[in-house]
C-alpha atoms as one frame of an Amber mdcrd trajectory, in Angstrom:
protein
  -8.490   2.140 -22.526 -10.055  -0.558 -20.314  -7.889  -3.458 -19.099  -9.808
  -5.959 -17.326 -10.938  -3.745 -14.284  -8.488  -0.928 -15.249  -9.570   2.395
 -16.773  -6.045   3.724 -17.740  -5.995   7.384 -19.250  -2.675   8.133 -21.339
  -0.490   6.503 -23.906  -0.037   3.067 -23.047   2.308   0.630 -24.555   1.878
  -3.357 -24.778   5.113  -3.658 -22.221   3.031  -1.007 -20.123  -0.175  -2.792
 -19.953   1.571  -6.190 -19.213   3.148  -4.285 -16.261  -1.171  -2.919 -15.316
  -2.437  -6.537 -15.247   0.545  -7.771 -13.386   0.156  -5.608 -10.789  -3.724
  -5.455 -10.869  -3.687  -9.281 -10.911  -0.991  -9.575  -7.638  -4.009  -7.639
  -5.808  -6.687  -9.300  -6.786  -5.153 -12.754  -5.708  -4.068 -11.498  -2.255
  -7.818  -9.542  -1.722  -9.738 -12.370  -3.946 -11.910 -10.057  -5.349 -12.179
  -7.668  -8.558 -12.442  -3.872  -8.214 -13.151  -1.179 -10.669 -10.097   1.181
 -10.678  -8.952   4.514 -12.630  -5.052   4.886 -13.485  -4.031   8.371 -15.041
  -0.090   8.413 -16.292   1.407  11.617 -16.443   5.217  13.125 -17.689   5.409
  16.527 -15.684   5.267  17.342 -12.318   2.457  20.294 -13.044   0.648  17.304
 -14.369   0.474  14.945 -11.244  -0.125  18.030  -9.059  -3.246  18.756 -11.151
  -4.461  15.272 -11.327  -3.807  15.141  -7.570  -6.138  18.187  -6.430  -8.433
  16.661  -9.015  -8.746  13.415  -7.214  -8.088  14.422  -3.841  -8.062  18.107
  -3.494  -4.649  18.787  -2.525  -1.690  19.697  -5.242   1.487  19.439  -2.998
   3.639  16.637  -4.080   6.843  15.433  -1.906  10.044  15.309  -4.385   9.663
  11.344  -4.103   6.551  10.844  -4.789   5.747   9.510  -8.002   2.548   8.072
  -7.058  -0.830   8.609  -5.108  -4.222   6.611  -5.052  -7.490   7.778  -3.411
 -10.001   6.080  -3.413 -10.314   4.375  -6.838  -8.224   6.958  -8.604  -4.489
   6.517  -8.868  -2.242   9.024 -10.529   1.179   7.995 -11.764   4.412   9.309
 -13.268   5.291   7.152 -16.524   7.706   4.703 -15.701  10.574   6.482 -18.185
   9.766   9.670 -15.637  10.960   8.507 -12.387  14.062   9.256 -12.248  13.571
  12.343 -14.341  11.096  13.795 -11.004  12.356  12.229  -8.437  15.154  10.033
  -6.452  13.370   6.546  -7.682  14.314   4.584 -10.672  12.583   3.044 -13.176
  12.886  -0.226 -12.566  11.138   0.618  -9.310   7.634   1.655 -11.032   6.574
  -2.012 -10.974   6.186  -2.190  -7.299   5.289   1.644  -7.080   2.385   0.873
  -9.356   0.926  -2.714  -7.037   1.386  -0.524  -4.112  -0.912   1.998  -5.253
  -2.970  -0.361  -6.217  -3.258  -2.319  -2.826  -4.451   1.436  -1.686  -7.857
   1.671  -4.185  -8.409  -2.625  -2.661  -7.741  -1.418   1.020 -10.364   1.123
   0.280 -13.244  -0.906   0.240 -12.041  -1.366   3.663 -11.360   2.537   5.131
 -14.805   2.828   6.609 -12.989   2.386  10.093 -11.769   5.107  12.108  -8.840
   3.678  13.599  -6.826   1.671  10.795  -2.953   2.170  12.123  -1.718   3.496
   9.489   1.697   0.914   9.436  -0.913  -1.074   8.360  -2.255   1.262   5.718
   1.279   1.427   4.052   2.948  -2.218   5.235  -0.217  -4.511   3.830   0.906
  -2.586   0.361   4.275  -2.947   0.554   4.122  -6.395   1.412   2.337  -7.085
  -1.812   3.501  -4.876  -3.717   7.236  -6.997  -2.687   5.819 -10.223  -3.730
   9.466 -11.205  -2.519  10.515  -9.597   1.145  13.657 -10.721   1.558  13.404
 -13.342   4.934  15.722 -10.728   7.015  14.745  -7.293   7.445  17.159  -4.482
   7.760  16.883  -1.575  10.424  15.383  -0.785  13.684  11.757  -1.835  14.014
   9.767   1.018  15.425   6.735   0.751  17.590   3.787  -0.170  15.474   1.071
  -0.311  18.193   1.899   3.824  18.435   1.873   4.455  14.662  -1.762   5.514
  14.005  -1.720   8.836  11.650   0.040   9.669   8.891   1.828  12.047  11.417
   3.079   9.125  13.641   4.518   7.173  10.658   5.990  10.391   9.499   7.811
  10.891  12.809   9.077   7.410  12.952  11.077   7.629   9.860   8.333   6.905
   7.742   9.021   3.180   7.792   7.247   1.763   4.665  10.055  -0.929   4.470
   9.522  -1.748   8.515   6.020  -2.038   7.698   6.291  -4.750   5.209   8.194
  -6.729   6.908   5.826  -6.655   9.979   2.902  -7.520   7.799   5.313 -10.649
   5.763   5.891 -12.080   9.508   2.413 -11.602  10.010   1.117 -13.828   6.677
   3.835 -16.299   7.215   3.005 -17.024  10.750  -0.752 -17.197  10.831  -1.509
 -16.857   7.241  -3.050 -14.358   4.552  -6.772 -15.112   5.712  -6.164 -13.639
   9.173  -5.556 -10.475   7.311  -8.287 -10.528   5.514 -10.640 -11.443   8.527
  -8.950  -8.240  10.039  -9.841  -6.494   7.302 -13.546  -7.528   7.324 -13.685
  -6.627  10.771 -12.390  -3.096  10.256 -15.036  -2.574   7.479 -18.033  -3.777
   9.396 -17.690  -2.631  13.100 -16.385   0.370  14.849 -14.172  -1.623  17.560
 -10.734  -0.096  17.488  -7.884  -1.730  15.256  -6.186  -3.106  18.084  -8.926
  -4.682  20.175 -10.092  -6.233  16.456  -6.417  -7.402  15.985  -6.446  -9.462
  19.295  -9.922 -10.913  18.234  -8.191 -12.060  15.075  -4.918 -13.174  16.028
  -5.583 -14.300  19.494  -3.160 -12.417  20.886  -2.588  -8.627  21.634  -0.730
  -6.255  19.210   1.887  -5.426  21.621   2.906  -9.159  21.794   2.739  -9.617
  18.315   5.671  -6.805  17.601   7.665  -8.511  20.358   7.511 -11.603  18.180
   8.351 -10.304  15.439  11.526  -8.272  16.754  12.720 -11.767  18.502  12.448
 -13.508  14.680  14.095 -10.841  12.898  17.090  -9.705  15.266
């Protein structure tokens, strides 16, 4: 079935493909622009670890996971499976499904070497939200040091932290500076940090100490 710029592969319902567009559509008004994407739903965890080496090549799966994008491809647990394969709820599959989502738009953008990867996960959870509360909750952890997958592991893996920083980010300076970031990342090979000052005028070290002082 093809919704709008959705290939979706399963058995979808109406409710179901009102909950595709709406999260298709919350990405394609933050990135304002249209991508092609693939969605595959599946019920069983033998499923998503198939679809996964068949998109990516690997076929471990975390016990929370319930969904994975790469590249264009995005496989997904049905939303009445959540909480049948894992800790999450149902009612959390809307935001589960933008946030994968925001991963196939950020990867017209994943040319770049050094994309922090707070940034990989917060700019997703930040849309994926649509409504961050105005106070954050927790510790902030040092987002000029999270680069790898590795580094956001060992912090906690702070997806929530993340989308906060990016909210405070967008509310102070504005969506467009993110997307001039993201330009930037896609077209040169300057690292994320010395692009970020370019951007935002000032450095990335400053810019978490803001963001601790508004949020304490």
């Amino acid at each position: 079935m093809k919704i709008k710029g959705v290939e979706v592969f399963g058995d979808i319902s109406n409710s179901l493909k009102q909950k595709i567009l709406k999260a298709y559509n919350l990405n394609k008004d933050f990135f304002s622009k249209s991508i092609n994407i693939e969605i595959l739903f599946v019920k069983t965890d033998v499923e998503f670890r198939n679809e996964l080496k068949r998109i990516c090549g690997k076929a471990e799966r975390e016990p929370w996971v319930v969904g994975h994008a790469s590249g264009k491809k995005i496989v997904i647990f049905y939303p009445e499976c959540f909480n049948k394969v894992s800790n999450h709820s149902e009612e959390e599959f809307d935001f589960v499904l933008a946030h994968e989502i925001s991963h196939c738009f950020l990867s017209e953008y994943f040319r770049h070497k050094n994309l922090l990867f707070w940034f990989v996960e917060g700019l997703p959870n930040y849309i994926a939200s649509n409504k961050l509360p105005k106070k954050k909750t927790g510790k902030s952890p040092k987002f000029s040091k999270i680069i790898t997958p590795k580094d956001f592991k060992a912090a906690g893996n702070p997806y929530r932290q993340s989308g906060y920083f990016v909210a405070f980010l967008v509310e102070k300076y504005g969506k467009e500076k993110v997307l001039q970031l993201l330009i930037k990342l896609r077209d040169t090979t300057e690292s994320f940090s010395d692009l970020f000052e370019q951007v935002y005028e000032l450095n990335l070290k400053k810019a978490e100490q803001d963001f601790i002082k508004r949020h304490k």
